[in-house]
C-alpha positions as CSV (number, residue, x, y, z in Angstrom):
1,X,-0.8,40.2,-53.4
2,X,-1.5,43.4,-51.6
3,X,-2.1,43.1,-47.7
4,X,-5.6,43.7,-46.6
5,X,-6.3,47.6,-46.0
6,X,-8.0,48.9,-42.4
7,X,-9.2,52.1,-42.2
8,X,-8.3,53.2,-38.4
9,X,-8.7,56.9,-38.3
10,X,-9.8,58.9,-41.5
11,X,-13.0,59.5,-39.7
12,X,-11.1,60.6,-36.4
13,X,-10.0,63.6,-39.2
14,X,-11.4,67.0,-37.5
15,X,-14.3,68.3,-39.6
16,X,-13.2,72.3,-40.0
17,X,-10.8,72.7,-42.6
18,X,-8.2,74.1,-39.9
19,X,-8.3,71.5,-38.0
20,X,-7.9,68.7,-40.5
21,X,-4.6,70.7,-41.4
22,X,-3.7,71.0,-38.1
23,X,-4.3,66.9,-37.5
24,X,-2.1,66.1,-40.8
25,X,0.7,68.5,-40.0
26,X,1.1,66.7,-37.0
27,X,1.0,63.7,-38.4
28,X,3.3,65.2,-41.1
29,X,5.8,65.8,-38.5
30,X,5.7,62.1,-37.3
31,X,6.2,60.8,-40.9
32,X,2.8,59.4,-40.5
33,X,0.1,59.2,-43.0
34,X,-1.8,62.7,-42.8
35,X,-4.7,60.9,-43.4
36,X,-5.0,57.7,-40.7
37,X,-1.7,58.5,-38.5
38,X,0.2,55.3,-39.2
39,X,3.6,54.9,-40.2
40,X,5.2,53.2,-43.1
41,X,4.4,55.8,-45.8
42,X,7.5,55.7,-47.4
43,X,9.9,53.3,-49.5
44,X,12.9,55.0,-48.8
45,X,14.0,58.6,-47.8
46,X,12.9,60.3,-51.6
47,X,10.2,57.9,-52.7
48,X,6.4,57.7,-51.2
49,X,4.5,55.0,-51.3
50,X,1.4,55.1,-53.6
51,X,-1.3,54.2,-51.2
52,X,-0.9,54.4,-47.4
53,X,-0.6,50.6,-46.4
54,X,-3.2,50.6,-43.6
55,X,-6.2,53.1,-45.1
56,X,-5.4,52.3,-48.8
57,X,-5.7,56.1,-49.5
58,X,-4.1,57.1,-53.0
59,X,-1.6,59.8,-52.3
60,X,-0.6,61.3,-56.3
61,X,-3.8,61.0,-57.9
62,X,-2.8,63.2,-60.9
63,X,0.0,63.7,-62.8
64,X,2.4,66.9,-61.0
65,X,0.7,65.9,-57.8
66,X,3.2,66.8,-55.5
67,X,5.2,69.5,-57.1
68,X,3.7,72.0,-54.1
69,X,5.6,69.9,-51.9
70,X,8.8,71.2,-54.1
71,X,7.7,74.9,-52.9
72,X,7.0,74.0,-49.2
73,X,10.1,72.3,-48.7
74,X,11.7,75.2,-50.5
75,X,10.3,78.4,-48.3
76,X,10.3,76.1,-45.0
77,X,14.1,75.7,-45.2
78,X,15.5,78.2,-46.4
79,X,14.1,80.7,-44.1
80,X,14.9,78.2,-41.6
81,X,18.5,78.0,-42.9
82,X,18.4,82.4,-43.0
83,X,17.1,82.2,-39.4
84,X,19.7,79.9,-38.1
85,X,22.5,81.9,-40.2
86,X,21.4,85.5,-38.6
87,X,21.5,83.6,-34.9
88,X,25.3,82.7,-35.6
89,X,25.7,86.5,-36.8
90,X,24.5,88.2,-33.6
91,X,25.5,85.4,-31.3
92,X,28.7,83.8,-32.4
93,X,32.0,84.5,-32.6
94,X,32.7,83.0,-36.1
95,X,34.2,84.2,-39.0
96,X,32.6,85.1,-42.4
97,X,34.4,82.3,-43.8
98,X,32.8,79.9,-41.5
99,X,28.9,81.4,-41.5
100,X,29.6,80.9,-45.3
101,X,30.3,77.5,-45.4
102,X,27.7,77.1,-42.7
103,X,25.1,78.2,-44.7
104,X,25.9,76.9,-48.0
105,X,25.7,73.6,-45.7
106,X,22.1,74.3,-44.3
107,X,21.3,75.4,-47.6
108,X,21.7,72.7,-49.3
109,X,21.2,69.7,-46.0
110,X,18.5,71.1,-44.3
111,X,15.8,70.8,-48.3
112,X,17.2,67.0,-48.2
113,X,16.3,66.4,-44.5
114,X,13.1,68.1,-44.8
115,X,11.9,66.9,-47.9
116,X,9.4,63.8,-46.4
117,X,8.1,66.1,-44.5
118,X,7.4,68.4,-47.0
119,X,5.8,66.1,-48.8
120,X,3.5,65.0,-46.2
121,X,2.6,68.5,-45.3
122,X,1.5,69.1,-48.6
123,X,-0.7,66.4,-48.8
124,X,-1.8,67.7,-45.0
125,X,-2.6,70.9,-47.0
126,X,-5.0,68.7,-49.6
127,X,-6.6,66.9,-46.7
128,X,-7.6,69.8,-45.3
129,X,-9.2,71.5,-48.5
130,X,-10.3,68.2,-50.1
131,X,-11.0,65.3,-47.8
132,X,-10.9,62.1,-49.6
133,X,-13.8,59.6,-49.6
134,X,-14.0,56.5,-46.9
135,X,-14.5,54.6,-49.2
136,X,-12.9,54.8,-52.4
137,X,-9.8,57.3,-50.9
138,X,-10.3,59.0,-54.2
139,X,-10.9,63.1,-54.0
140,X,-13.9,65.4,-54.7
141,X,-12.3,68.1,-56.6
């Protein structure tokens, strides 16, 4: 049986575009539901919930849903992990060998790290250019 759903603050949502991604990336960044700010959104680490436990809102509602995600997660850290690597250059005294492994380390850590994030972000990205009804929590595409 499925706990009751409360919708606390899809309407609090900004009404601008801009600022509807702006509330969600923040919310991304908490691990919170882009859509009502409560927690809980996940199962584990690599594996969202389908609907947000509190507003009930449907987060994949088509097939390849969140593949953008893939691409977010992507460009964030890796230029992340480029920026990171040209601060050791300039302002460290390591060797090449050590910047390497370095940086085949943030390449590869900082995608798995980010990834929820990423994930939310993206949906903070479809919040902002489709807002979902109160009601149902389904889209208007």
């Amino acid at each position: 049986m499925e706990p009751e759903t409360v919708r606390p603050e899809r309407q609090d949502i900004a009404g601008k575009p801009v600022g509807r991604f702006l509330v969600g990336a923040g919310r991304a960044f908490k691990r919170a539901c882009p859509y009502c700010g409560m927690s809980g959104v996940f199962r584990s680490w690599f594996s969202l919930k389908e609907r947000c436990p509190y507003c009930g809102t449907l987060y994949a509602y088509e097939t390849g849903y969140l593949l953008g995600s893939y691409a977010v997660n992507l460009i964030v850290t890796e230029f992340l992990a480029a920026a990171i690597v040209i601060g050791l250059i300039v302002y460290s005294g390591l060797s090449v060998l050590q910047m390497q492994i370095g940086a085949i380390i943030l390449a590869v850590g900082l995608p798995l790290l980010f990834y929820p994030t990423a994930v939310l972000l993206w949906i903070a990205l479809d919040v902002a250019l489709h807002p979902p009804d109160n009601q149902t929590g389904t889209h208007h595409i």
